[in-house]
Structure formats: C-alpha cells, structure tokens
N, C-alpha and C positions, 0 to 999 in steps of 0.2 A: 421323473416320468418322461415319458421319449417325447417327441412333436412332429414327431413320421405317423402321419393318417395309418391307424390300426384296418387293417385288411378286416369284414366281415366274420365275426365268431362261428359261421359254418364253413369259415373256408378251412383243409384239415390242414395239417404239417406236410402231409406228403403233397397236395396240393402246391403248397408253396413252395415244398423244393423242386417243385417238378416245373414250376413256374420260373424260377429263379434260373435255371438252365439256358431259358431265352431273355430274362429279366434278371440278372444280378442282383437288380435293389431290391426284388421282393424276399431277397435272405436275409433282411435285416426285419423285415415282420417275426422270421423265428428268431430270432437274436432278440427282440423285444418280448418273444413271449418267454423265453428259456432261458436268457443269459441269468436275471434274478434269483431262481431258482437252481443254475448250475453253481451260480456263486456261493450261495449258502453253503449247499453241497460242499465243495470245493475250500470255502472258507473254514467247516469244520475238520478235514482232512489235513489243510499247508496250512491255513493262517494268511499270514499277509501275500504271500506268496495266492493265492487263490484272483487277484486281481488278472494276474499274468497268464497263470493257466488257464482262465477265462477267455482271454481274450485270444488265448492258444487254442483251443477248444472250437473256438469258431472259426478261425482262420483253417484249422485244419477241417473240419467241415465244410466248409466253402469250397474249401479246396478240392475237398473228395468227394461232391456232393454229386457230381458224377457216376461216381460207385455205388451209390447208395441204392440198394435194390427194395423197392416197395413190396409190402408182405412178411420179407423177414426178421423186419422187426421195427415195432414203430421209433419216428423220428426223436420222440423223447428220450427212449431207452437208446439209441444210436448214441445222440447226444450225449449221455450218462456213460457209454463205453467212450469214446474219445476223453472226457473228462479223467474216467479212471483209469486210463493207459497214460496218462500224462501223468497221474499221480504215482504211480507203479516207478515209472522213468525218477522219481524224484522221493522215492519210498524212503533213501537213505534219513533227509532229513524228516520225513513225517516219524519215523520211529525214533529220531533225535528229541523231538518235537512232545510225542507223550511219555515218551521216557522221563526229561527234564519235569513236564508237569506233575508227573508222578513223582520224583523228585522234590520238587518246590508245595506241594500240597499241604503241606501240617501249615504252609503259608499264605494260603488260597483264601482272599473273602468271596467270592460268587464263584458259580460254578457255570457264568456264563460262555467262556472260551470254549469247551465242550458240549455245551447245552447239550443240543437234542439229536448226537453223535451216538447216544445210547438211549433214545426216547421211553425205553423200553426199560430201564435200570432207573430204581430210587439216586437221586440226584446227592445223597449223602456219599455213595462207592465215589464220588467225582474226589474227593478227598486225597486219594491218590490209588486205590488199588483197581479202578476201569484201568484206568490211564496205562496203569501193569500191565491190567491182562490182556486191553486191547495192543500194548506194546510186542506182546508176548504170542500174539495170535499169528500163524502164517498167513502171508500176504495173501493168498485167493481167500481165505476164511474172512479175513478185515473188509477185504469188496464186498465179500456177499453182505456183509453183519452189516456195515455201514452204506449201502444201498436199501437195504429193508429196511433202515432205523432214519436215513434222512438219506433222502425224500420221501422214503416210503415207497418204494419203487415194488409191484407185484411178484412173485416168483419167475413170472413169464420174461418180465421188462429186465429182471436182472439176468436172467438166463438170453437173451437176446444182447443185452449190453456187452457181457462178458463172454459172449460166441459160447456160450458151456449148457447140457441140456439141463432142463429142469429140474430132473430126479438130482444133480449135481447140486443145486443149487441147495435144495429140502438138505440132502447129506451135509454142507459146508456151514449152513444156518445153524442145522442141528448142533456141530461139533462145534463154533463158535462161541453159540449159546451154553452149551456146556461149560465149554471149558471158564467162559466170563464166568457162570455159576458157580465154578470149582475153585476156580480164584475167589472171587466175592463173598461165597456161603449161599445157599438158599436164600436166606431173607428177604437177599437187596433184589432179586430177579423177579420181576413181573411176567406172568407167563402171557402169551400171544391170548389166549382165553378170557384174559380176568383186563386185556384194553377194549376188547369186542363188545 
C-alpha cells in the first residue's frame, strides 16, 4: 500500500492529469489508483515480464501526458492502450508463453497462471486447449478478448484503448469468442448472458 496521501475519491483521472502538467507528483495519485490493476492485466498477458511493462506503461504516460486529449477517451482506457501496445511490441514471446503452457498442460496442477485471462471459459479448457486457441487467435482479436475478460474493460474503453471504433470491437469479440468455441467445443464457453 502506497504512503503518498490519496488525493480525494471525487477528484477524476483527467483532473489529475490535467494537474500533473503543472504538478508532476500529482501523477503518481494515478499510478496508485491503476498501476494494480494494470499489473494484473499485464501479468496475465507476459508473466514476469509485466513488472517491467508496468513500469513502462507509466513512464510512457507521463511522458505523453501532454497528448492526452480529454473526452476521447477516459484515462483508464488510455492507460490500458499504452499497456497493450507494449504488449503487441513484445507479442513474440507472449505467444511463446501460451503456446509452452499449452504444451506443458497434461502437467499443470492449478490453473492459476491464466486465471481470469478467460473469465468467461470453464477453467478445466485451462488444461491446454485456451492456451491453443488464445495462441492461435490474431493479435487485434487477443486485445479485444483479453481486454473484455481482464479487467473487464466496456466495448467503449476498449474501443478508445485500441483507437478502433466500437462496432470493430462487437465484430473482433464476436470472432474471438468463436473461434475460442470452435477450438474448445460448446460446453466449456459461458455466454455473456448466462455471467449477467
């Protein structure tokens, strides 16, 4: 837990970065609400490597925080496209990454490494044939699937994250989710209906 005095819970993101422009240190109030939650993110994408990207993530926010134009799209979702442009940059080993666990699966006792990568899949496909299909998936389809499944990001925040419009976003989810289905079978796929 940080020991940097938390800025007031009405103040917003774009507040603070609009702050930070003439105050520096008030970008560390967003780093303490988002770094957490980008790590997760980020952890179930690289793995150990998610330390690094993190801290990449916000340097390179800090950096461009100047750019960042309020309205078109909020500070979380910003957040979440810098994270996954660094992963993209680094895509060779993330599809090393579940390829091998797909791989190594008949040897797997928890299916904690992946956890809640497919929040939305019975946690027995973690065995080895996610790990396929999400291997198997093209890289804009793997953003969108794993933006909607962790953190759970809305259609809008992923479409803002990834500069792509909405109706792109509905089409890539859609074809994701299939194809995870076409690999997996029916059974293992929870539809969006039956978590509501």
């Amino acid at each position: 837990m940080s020991t940097r005095a938390q800025p007031p819970p009405d103040v917003t993101d774009e507040d603070l970065l609009a702050e930070s422009l003439a105050a520096p240190e008030r970008f560390a109030a967003l780093f303490d609400r988002y770094a957490p939650v980008v790590h997760g993110y980020l952890s179930r994408r690289v793995g150990t490597l998610a330390d690094d990207l993190v801290s990449e993530t916000f340097l390179l926010a800090f950096r461009g925080r100047t750019g960042y134009v309020p309205g078109r799209a909020p500070v979380r979702a910003w957040l979440y496209g810098i994270a996954t442009n660094l992963v993209r940059r680094h895509a060779r080993d993330e599809e090393r990454r579940y390829r091998a666990f797909g791989r190594a699966a008949g040897h797997v006792e928890s299916t904690t490494e992946l956890g809640e990568v497919a929040g939305r899949v019975d946690a027995q496909a973690l065995r080895g044939g996610l790990a396929d299909a999400l291997a198997a998936l093209p890289r804009e389809d793997l953003d969108v699937l794993l933006l909607w499944t962790y953190p759970q990001l809305s259609y809008a925040e992923i479409a803002a994250a990834l500069g792509i419009p909405v109706g792109t976003v509905r089409s890539r989810l859609h074809r994701a989710r299939g194809r995870v289905r076409d690999h997996l079978g029916d059974r293992w796929l929870v539809t969006e209906e039956e978590t509501a």
